[in-house]
N, CA, C and O atoms as a Tripos MOL2 file, in Angstrom:
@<TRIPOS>MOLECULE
protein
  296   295    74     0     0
PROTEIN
NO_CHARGES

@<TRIPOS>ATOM
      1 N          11.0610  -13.4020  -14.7950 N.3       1 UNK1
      2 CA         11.4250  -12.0270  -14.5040 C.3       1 UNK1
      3 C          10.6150  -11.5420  -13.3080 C.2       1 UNK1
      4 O           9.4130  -11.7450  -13.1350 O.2       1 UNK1
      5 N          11.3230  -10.9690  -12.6220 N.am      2 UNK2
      6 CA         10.4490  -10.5440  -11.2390 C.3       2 UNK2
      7 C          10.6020   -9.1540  -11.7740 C.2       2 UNK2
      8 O          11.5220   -8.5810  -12.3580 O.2       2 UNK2
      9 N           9.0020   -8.6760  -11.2600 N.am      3 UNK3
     10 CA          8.7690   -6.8370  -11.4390 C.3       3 UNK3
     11 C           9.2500   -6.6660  -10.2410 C.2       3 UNK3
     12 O           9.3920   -7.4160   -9.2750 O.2       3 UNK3
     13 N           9.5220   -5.3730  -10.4800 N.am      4 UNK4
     14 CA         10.1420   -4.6530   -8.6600 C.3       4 UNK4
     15 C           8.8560   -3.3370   -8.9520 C.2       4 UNK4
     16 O           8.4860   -2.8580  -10.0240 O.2       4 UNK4
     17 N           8.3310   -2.9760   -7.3050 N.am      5 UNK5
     18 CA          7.2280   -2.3110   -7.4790 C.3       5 UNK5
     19 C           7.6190   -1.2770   -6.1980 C.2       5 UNK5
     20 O           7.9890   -1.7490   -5.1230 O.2       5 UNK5
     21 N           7.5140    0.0000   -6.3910 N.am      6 UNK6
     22 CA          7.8180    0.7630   -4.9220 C.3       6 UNK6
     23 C           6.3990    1.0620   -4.5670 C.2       6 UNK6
     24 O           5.4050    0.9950   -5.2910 O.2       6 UNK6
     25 N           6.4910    1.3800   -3.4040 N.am      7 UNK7
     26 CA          5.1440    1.7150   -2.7830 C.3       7 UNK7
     27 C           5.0950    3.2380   -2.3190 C.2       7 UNK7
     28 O           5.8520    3.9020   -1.6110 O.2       7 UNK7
     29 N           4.3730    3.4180   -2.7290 N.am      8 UNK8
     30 CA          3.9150    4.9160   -2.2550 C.3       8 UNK8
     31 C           2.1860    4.8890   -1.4020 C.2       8 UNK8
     32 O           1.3740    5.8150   -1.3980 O.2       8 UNK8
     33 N           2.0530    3.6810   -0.8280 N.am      9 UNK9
     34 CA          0.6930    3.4560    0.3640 C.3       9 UNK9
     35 C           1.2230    4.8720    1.3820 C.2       9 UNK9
     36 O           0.6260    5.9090    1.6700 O.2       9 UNK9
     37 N           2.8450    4.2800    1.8130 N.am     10 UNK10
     38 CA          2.7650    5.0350    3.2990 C.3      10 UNK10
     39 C           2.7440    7.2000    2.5730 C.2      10 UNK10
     40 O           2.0380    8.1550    2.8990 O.2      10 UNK10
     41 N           3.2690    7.1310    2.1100 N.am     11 UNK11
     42 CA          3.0150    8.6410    1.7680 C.3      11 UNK11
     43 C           1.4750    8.8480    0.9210 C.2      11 UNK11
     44 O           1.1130   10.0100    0.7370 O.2      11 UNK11
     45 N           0.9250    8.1450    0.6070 N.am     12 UNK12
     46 CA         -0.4680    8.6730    0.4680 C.3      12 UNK12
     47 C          -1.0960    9.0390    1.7970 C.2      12 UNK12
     48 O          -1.4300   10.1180    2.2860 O.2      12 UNK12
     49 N          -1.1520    7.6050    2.2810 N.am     13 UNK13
     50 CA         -1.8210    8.0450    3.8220 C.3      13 UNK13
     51 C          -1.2960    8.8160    4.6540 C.2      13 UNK13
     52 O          -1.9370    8.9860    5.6910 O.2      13 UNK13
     53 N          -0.1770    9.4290    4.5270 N.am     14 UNK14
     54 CA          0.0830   10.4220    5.3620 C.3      14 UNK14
     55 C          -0.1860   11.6800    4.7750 C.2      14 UNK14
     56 O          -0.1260   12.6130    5.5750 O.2      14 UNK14
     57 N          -0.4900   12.0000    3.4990 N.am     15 UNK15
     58 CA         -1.2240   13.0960    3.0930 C.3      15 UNK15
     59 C          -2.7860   12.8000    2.9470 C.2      15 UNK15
     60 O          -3.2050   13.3790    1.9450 O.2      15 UNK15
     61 N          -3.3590   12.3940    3.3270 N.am     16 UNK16
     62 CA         -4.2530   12.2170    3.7930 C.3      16 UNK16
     63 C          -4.4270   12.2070    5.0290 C.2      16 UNK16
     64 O          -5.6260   12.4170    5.2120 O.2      16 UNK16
     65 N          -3.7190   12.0380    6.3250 N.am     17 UNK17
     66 CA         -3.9550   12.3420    7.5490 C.3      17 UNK17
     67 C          -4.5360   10.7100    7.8060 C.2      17 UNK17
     68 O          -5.0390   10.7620    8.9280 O.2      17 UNK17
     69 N          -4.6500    9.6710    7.4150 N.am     18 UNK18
     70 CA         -4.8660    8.2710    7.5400 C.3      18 UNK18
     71 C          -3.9290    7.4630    8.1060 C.2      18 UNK18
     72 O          -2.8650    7.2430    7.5280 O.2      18 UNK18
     73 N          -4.3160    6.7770    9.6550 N.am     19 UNK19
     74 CA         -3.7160    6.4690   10.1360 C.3      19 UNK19
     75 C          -3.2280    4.6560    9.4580 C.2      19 UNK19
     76 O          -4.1090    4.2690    8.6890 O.2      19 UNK19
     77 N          -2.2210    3.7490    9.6010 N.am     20 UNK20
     78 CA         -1.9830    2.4340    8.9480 C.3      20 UNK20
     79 C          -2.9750    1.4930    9.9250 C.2      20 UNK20
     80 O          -3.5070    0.4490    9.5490 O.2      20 UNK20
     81 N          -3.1290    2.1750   11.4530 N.am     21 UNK21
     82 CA         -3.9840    0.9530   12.1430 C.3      21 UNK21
     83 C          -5.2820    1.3900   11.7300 C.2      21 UNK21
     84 O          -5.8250    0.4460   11.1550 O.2      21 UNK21
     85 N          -6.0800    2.4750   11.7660 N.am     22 UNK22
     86 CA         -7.1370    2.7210   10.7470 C.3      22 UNK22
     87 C          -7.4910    1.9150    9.4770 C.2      22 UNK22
     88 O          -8.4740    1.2140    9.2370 O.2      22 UNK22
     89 N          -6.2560    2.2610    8.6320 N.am     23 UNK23
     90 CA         -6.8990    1.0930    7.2870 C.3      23 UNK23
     91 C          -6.5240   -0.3630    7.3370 C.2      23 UNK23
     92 O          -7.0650   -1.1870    6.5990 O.2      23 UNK23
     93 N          -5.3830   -0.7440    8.4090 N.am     24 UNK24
     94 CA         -5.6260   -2.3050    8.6390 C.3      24 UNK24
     95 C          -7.0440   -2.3980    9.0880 C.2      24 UNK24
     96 O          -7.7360   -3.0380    8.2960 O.2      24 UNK24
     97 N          -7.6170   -1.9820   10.0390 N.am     25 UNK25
     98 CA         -8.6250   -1.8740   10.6800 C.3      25 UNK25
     99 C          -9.7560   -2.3170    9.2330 C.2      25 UNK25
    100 O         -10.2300   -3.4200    8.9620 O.2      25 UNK25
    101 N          -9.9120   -1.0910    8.5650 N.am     26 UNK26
    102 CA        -10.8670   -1.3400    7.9650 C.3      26 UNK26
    103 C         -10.9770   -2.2470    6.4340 C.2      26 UNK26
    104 O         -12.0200   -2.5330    5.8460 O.2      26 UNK26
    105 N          -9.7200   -2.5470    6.0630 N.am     27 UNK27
    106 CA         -9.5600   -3.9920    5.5100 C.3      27 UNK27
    107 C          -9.2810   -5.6030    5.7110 C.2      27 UNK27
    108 O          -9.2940   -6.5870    4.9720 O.2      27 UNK27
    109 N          -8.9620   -5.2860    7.4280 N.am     28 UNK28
    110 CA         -9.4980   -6.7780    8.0260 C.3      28 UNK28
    111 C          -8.0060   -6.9380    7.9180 C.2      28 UNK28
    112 O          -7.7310   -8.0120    7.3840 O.2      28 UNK28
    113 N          -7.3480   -6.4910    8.1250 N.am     29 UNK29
    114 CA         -5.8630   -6.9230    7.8630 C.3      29 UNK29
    115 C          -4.8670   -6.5180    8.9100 C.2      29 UNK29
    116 O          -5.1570   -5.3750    9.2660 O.2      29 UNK29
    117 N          -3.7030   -7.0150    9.6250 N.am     30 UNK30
    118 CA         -2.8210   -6.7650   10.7520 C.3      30 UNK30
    119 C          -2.2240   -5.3400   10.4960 C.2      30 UNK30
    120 O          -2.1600   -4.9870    9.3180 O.2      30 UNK30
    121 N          -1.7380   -4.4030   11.5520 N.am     31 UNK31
    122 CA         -0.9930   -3.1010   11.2100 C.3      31 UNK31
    123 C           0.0190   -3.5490   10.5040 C.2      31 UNK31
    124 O           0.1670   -3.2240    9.3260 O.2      31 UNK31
    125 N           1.0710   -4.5760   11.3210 N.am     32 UNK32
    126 CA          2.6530   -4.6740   10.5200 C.3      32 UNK32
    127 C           2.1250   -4.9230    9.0940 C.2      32 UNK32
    128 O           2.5710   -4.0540    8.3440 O.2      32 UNK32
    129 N           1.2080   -5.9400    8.3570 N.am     33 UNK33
    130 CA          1.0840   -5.6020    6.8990 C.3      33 UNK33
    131 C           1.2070   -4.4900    6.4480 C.2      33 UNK33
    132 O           2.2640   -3.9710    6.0910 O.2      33 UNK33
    133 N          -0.3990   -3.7880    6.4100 N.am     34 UNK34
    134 CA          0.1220   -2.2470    6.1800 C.3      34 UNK34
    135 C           1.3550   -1.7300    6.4560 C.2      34 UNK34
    136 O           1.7250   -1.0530    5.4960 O.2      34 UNK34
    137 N           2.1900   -1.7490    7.3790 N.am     35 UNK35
    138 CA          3.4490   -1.0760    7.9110 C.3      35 UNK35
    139 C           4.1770   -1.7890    6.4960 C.2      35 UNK35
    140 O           4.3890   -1.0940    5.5020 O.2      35 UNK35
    141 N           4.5480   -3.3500    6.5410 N.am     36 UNK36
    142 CA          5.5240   -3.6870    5.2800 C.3      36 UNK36
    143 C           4.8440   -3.1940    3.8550 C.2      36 UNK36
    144 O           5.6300   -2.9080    2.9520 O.2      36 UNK36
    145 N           3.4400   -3.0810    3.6070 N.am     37 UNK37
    146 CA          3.1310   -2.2090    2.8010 C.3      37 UNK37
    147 C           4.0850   -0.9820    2.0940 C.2      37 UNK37
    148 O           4.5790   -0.8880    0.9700 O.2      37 UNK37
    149 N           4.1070   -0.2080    3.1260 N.am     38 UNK38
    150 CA          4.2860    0.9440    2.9520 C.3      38 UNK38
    151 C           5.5330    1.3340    2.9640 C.2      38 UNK38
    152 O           5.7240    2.5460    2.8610 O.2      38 UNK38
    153 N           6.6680    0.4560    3.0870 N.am     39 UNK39
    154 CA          8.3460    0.6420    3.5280 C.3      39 UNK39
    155 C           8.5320    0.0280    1.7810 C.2      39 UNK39
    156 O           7.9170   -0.8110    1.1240 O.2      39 UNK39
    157 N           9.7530    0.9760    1.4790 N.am     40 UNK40
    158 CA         10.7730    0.3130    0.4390 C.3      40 UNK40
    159 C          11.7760    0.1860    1.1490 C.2      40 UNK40
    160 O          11.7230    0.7210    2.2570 O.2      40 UNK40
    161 N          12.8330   -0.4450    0.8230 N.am     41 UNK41
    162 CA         13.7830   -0.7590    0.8440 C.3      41 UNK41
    163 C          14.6770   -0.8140   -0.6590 C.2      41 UNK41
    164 O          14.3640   -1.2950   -1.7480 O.2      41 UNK41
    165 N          16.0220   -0.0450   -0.1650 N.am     42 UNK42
    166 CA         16.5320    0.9220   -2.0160 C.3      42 UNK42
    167 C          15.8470    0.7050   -2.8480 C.2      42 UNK42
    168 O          16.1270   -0.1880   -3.6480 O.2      42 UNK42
    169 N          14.8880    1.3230   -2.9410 N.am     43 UNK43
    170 CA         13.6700    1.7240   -3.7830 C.3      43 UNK43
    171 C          12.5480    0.8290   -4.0040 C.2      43 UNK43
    172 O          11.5550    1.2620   -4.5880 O.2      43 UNK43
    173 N          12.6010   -0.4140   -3.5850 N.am     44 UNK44
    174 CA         11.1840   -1.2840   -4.0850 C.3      44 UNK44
    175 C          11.2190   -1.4600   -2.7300 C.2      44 UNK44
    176 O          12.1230   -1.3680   -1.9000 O.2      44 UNK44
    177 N           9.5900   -1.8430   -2.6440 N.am     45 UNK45
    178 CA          8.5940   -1.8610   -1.3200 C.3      45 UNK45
    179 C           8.5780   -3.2850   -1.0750 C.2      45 UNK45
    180 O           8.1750   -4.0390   -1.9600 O.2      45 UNK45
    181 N           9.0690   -3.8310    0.2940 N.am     46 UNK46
    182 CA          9.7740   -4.9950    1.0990 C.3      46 UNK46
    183 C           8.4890   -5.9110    0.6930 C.2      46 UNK46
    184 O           8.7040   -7.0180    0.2010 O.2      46 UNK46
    185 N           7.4120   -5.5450    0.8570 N.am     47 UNK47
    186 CA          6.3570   -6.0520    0.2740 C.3      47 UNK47
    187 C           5.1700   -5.6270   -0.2430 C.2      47 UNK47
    188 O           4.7200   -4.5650    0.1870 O.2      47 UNK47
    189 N           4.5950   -6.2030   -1.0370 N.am     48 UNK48
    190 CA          2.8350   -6.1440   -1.5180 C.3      48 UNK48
    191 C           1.5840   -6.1960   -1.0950 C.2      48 UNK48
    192 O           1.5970   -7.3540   -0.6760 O.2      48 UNK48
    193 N           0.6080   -5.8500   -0.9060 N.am     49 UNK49
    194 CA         -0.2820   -6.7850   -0.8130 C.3      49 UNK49
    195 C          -1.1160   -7.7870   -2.2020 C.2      49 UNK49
    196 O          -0.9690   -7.6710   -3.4180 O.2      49 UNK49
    197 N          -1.9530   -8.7040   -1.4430 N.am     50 UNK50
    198 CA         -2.6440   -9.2930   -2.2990 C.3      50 UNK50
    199 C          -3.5130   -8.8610   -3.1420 C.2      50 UNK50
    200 O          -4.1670   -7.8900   -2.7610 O.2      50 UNK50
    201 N          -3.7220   -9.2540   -4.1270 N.am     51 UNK51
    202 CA         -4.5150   -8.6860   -4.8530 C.3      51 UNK51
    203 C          -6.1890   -8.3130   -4.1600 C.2      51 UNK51
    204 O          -6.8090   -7.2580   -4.2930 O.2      51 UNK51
    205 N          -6.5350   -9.3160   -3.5570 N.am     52 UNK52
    206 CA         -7.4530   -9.5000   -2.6560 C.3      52 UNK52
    207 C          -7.1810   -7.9840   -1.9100 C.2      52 UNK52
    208 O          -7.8630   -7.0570   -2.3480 O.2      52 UNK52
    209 N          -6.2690   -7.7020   -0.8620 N.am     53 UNK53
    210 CA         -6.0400   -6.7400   -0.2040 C.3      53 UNK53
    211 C          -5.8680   -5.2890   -0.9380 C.2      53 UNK53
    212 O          -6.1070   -4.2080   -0.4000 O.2      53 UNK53
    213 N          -5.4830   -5.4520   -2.0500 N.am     54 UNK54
    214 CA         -5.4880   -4.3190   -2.5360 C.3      54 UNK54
    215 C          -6.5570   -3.7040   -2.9670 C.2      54 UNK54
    216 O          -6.7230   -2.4840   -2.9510 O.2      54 UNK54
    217 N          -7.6250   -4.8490   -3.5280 N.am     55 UNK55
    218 CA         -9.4590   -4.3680   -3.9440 C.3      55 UNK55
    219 C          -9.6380   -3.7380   -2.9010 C.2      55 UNK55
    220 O          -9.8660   -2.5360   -3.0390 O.2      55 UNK55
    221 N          -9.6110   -4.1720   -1.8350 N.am     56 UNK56
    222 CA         -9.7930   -3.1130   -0.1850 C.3      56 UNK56
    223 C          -9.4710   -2.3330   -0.1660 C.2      56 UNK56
    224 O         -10.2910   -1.4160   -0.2040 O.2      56 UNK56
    225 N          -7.8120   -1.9380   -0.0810 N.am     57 UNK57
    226 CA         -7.7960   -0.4200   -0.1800 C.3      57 UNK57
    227 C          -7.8240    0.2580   -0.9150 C.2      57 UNK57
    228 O          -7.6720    1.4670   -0.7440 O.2      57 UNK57
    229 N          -8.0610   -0.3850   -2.1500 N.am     58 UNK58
    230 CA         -8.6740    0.8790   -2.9960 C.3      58 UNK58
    231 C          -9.7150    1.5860   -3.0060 C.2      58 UNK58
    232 O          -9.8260    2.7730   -3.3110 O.2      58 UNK58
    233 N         -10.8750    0.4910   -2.5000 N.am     59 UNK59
    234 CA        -11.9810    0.8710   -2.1330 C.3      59 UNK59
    235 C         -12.7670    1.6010   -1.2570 C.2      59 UNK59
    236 O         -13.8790    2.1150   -1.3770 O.2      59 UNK59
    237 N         -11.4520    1.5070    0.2250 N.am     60 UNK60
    238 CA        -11.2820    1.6250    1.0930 C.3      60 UNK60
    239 C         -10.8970    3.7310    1.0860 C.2      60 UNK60
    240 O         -11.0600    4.7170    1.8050 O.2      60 UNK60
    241 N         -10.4720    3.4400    0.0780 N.am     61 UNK61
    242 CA         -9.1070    5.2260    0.0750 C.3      61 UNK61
    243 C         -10.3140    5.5790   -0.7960 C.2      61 UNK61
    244 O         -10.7780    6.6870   -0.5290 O.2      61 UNK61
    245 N         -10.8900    4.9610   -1.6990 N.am     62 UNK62
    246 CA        -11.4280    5.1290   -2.8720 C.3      62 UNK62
    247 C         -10.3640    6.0240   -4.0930 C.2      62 UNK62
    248 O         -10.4650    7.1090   -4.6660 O.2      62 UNK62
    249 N          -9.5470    5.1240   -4.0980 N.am     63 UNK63
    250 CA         -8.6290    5.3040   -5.3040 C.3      63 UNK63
    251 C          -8.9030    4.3960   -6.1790 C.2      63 UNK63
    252 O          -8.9730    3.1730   -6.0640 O.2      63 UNK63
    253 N          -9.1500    5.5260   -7.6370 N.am     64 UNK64
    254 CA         -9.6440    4.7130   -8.7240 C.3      64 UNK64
    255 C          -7.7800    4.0820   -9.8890 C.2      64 UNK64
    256 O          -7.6430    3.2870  -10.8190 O.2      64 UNK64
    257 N          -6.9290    4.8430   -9.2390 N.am     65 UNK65
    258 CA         -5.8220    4.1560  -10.5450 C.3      65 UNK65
    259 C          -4.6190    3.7420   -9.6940 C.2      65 UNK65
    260 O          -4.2010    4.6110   -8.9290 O.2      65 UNK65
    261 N          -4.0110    2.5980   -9.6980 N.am     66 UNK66
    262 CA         -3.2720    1.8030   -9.0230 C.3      66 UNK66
    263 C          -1.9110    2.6730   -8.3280 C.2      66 UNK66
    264 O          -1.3190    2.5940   -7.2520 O.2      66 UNK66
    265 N          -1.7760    3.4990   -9.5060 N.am     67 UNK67
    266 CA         -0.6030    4.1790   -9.6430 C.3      67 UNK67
    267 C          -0.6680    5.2250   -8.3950 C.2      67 UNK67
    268 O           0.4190    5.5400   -7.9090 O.2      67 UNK67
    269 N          -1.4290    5.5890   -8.0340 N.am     68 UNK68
    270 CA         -1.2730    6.2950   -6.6110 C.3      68 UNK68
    271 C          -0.9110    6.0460   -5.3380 C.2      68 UNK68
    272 O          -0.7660    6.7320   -4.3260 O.2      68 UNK68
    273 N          -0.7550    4.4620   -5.7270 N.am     69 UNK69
    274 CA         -0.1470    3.8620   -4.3540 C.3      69 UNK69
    275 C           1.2320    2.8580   -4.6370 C.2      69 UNK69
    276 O           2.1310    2.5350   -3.8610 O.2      69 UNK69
    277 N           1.0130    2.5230   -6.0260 N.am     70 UNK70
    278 CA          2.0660    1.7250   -6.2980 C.3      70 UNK70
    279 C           2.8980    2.1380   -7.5640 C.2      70 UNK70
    280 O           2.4650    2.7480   -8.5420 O.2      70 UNK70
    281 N           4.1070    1.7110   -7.3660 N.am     71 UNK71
    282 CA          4.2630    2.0480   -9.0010 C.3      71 UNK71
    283 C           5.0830    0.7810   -9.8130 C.2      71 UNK71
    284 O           4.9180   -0.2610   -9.1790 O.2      71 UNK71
    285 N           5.7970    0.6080  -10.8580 N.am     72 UNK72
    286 CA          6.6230   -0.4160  -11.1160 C.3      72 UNK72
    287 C           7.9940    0.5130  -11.3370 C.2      72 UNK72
    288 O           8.0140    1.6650  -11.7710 O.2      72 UNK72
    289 N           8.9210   -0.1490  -10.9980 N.am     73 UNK73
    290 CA         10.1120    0.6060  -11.1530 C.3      73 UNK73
    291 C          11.1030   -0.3450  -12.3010 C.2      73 UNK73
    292 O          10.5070   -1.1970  -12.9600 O.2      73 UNK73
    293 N          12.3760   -0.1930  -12.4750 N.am     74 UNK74
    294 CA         12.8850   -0.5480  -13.4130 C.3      74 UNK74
    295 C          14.2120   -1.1780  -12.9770 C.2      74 UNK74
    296 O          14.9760   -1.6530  -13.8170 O.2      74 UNK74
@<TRIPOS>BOND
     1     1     2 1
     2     2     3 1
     3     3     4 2
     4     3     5 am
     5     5     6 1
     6     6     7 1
     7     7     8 2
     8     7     9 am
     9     9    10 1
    10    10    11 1
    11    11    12 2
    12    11    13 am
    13    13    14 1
    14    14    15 1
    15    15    16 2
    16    15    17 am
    17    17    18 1
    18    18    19 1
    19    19    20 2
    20    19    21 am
    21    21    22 1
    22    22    23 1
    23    23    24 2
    24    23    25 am
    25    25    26 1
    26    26    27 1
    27    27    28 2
    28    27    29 am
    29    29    30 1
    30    30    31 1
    31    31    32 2
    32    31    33 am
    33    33    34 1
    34    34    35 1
    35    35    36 2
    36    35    37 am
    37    37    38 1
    38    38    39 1
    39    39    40 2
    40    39    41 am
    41    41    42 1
    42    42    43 1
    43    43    44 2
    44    43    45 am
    45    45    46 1
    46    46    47 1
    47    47    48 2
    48    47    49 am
    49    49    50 1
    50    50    51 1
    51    51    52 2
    52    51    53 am
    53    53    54 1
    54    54    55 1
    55    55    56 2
    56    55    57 am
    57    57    58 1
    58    58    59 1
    59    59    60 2
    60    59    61 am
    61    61    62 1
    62    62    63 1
    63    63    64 2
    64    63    65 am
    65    65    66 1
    66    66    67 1
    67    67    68 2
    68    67    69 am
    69    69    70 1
    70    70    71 1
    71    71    72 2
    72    71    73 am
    73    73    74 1
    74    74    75 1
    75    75    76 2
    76    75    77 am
    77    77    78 1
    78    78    79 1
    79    79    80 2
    80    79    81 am
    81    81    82 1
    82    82    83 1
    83    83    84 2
    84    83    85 am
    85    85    86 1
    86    86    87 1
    87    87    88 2
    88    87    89 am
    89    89    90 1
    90    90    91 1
    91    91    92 2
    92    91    93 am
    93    93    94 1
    94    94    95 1
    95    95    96 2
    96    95    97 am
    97    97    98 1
    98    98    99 1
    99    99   100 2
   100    99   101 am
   101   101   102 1
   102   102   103 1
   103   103   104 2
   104   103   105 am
   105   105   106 1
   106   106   107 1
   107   107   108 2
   108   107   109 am
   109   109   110 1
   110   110   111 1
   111   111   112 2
   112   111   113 am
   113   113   114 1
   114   114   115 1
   115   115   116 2
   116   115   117 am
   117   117   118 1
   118   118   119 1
   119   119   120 2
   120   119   121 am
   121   121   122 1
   122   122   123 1
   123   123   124 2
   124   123   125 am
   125   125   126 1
   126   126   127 1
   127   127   128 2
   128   127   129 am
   129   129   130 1
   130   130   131 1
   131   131   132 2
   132   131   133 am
   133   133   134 1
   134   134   135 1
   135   135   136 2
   136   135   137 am
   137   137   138 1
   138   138   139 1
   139   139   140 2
   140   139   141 am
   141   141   142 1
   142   142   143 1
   143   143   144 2
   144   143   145 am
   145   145   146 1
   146   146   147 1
   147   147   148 2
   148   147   149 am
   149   149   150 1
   150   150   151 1
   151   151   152 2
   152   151   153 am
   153   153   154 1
   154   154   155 1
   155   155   156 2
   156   155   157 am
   157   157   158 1
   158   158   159 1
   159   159   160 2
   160   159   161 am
   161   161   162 1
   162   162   163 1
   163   163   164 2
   164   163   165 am
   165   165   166 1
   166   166   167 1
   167   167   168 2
   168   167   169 am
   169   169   170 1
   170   170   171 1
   171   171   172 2
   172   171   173 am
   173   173   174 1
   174   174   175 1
   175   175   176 2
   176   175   177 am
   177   177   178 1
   178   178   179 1
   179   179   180 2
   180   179   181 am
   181   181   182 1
   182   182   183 1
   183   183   184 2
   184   183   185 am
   185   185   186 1
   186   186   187 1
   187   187   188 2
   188   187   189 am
   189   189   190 1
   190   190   191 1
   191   191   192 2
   192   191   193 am
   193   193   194 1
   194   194   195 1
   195   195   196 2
   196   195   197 am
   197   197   198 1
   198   198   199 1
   199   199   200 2
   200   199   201 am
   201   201   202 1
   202   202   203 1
   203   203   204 2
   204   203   205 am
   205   205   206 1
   206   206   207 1
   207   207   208 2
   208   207   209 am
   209   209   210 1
   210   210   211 1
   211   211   212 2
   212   211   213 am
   213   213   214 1
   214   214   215 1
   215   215   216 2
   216   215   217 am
   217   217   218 1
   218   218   219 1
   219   219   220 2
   220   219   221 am
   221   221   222 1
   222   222   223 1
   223   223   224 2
   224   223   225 am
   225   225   226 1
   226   226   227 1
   227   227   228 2
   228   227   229 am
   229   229   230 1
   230   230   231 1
   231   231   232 2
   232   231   233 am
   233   233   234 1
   234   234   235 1
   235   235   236 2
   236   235   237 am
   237   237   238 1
   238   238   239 1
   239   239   240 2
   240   239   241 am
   241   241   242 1
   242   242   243 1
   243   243   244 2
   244   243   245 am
   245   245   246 1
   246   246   247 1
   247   247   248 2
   248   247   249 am
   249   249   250 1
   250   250   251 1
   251   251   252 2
   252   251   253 am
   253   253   254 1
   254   254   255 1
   255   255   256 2
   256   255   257 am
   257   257   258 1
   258   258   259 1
   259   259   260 2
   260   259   261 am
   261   261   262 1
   262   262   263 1
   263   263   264 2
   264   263   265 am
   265   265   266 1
   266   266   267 1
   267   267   268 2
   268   267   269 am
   269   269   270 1
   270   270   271 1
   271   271   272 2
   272   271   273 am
   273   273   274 1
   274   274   275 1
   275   275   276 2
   276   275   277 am
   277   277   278 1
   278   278   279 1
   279   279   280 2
   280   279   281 am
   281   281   282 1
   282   282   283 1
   283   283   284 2
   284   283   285 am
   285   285   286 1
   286   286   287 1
   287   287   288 2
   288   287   289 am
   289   289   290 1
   290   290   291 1
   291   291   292 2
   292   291   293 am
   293   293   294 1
   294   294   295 1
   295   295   296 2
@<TRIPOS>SUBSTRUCTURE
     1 UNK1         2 RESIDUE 1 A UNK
     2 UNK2         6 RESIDUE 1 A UNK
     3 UNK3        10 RESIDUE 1 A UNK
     4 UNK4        14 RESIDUE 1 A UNK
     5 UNK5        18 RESIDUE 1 A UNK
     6 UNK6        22 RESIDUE 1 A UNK
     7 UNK7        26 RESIDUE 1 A UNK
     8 UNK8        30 RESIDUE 1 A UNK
     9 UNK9        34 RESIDUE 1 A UNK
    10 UNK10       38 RESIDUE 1 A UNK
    11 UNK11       42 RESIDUE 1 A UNK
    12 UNK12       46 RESIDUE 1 A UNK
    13 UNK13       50 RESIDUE 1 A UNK
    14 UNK14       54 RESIDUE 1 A UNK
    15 UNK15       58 RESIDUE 1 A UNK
    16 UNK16       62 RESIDUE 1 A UNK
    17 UNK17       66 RESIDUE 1 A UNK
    18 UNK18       70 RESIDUE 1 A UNK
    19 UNK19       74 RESIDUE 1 A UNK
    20 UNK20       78 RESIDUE 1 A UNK
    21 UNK21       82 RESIDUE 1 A UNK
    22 UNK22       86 RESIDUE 1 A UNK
    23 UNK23       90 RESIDUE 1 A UNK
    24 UNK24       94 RESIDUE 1 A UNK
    25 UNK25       98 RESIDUE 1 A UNK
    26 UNK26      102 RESIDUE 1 A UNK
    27 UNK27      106 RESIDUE 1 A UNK
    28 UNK28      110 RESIDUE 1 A UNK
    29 UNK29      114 RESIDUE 1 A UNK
    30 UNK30      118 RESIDUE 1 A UNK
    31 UNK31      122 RESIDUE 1 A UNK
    32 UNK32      126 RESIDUE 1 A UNK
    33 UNK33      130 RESIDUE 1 A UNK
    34 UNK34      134 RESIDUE 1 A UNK
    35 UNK35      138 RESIDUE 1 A UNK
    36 UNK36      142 RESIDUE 1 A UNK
    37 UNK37      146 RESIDUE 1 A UNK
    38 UNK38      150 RESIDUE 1 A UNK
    39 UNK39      154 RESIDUE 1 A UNK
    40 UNK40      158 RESIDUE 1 A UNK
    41 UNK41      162 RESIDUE 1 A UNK
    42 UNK42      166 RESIDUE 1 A UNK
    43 UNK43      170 RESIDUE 1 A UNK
    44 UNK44      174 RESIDUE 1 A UNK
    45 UNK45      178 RESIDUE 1 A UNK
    46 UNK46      182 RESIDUE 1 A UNK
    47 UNK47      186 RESIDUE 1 A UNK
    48 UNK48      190 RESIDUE 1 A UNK
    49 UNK49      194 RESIDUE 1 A UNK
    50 UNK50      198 RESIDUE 1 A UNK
    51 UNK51      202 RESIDUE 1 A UNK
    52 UNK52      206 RESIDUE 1 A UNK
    53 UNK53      210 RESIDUE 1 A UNK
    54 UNK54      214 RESIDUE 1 A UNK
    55 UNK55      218 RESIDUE 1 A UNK
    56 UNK56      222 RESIDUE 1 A UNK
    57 UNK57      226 RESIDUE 1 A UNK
    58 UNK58      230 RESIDUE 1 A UNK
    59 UNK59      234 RESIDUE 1 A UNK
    60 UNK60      238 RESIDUE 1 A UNK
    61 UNK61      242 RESIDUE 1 A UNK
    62 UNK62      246 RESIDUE 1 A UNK
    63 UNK63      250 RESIDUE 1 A UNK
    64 UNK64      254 RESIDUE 1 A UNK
    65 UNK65      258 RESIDUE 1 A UNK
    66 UNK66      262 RESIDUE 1 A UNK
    67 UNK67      266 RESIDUE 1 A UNK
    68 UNK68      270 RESIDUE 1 A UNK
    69 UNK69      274 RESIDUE 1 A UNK
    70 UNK70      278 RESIDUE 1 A UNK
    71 UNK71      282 RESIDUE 1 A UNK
    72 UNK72      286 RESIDUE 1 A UNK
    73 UNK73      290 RESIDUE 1 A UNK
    74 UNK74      294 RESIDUE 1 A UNK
């Protein structure tokens, strides 16, 4: 079974005023990631990051619950 997961990265950081080359920047990671980050496509997000990448920006935003950037959809 594949989960389908939408992303809500790119609308956090834009209420936050956080630019995507900013937090590639500061997780060591290319803009277009972040950019496919942050795009769904009819409703689930074209892609993920790694788990690896995601300890970063969480750490990074300092968001403590997953759900503010991602969600699972149905």
């Amino acid at each position: 079974m594949k989960i389908k997961v939408r992303s809500k990265l790119g609308i956090y950081l834009k209420s936050k005023g956080i630019s995507k080359t900013w937090l590639a920047e500061q997780i060591e990671a290319e803009r277009s990631q972040v950019s496919n980050w942050c795009k769904n496509i009819d409703g689930v997000a074209k892609s993920t990051p790694s788990v690896g990448y995601l300890i970063r920006i969480m750490n990074v935003l300092n968001v403590h619950d997953i759900a503010e950037l991602f969600e699972e959809v149905s």
